[in-house]
N, C-alpha and C positions, 0 to 999 in steps of 0.2 A: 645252591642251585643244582639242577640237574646236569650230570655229566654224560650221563647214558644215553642211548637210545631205548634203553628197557627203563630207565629211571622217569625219564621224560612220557613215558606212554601209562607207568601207571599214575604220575603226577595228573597226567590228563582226566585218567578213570577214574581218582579221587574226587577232583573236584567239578564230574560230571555226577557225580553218586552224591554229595552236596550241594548240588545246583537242582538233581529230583527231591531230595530231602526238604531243602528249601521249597520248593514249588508244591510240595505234598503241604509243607503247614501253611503256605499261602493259601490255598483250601481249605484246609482246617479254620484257619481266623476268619476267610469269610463264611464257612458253614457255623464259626459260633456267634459270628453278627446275626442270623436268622434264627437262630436256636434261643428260646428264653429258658432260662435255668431259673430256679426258687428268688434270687435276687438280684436285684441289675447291676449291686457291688462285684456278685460273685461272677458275672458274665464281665464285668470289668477288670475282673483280677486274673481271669482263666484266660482272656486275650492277652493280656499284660505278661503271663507266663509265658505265652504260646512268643509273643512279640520279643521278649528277652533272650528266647533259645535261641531263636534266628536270627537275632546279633549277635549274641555269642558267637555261632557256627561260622557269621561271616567275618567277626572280630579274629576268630583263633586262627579259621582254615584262610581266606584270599589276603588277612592283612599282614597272616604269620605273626600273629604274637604269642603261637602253641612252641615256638622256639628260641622264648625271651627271657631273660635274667629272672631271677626270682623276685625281684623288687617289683616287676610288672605283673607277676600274680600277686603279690600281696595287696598292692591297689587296685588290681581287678577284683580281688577277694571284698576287702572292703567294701567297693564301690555296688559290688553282688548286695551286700548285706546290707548297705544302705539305702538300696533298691526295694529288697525286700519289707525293709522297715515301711518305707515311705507307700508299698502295695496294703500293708497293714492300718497304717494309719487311714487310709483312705478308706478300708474295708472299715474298720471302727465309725469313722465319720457318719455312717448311716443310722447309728443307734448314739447319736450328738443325743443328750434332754437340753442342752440350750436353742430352743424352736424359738424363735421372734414373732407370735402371734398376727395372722395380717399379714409379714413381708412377701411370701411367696405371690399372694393374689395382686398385692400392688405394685408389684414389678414387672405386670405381664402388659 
């Protein structure tokens, strides 16, 4: 923790400078809800990026896990890379050839 009164004021202007950070890509995701890009996958993936930063920034900076064992990067590491897979698969999913002829009209 802070011990200072110079410690504690820039503690403050850090996570006033990550509280606009923050509020700038909340803009961002809602200006790429209005934006159509080439595919609906890829405006789902570019949210999904934009959505991960900004856990990140509040996982490392307000939760402090930017000053945790190295065990807690490593499954953060992972848990990144399994994020990523699982943004891929779902991008892939768009170009599935198994179509069930019919299902989409009889399910509405």
């Amino acid at each position: 923790m802070a011990d200072s009164h110079e410690e504690i004021h820039k503690s403050i202007k850090r996570i006033k400078i990550i509280g606009l950070v923050l509020a700038f890509f909340t803009i961002v995701t809602v200006w790429l809800s209005t934006v159509e890009l080439p595919t609906h996958s890829l405006n789902i993936l570019v949210g999904m990026i934009v959505a991960t930063f900004k856990a990140g920034l509040v996982a490392l900076i307000f939760m402090h896990l930017n000053h945790e064992a190295k065990l807690i990067y490593k499954i953060l590491a992972f848990t990144a890379a399994f994020a990523i897979a699982l943004f891929f698969l779902f991008v892939f999913s768009a170009s599935d050839p198994l179509v069930f002829p019919g299902f989409y009209e009889s399910n509405q």
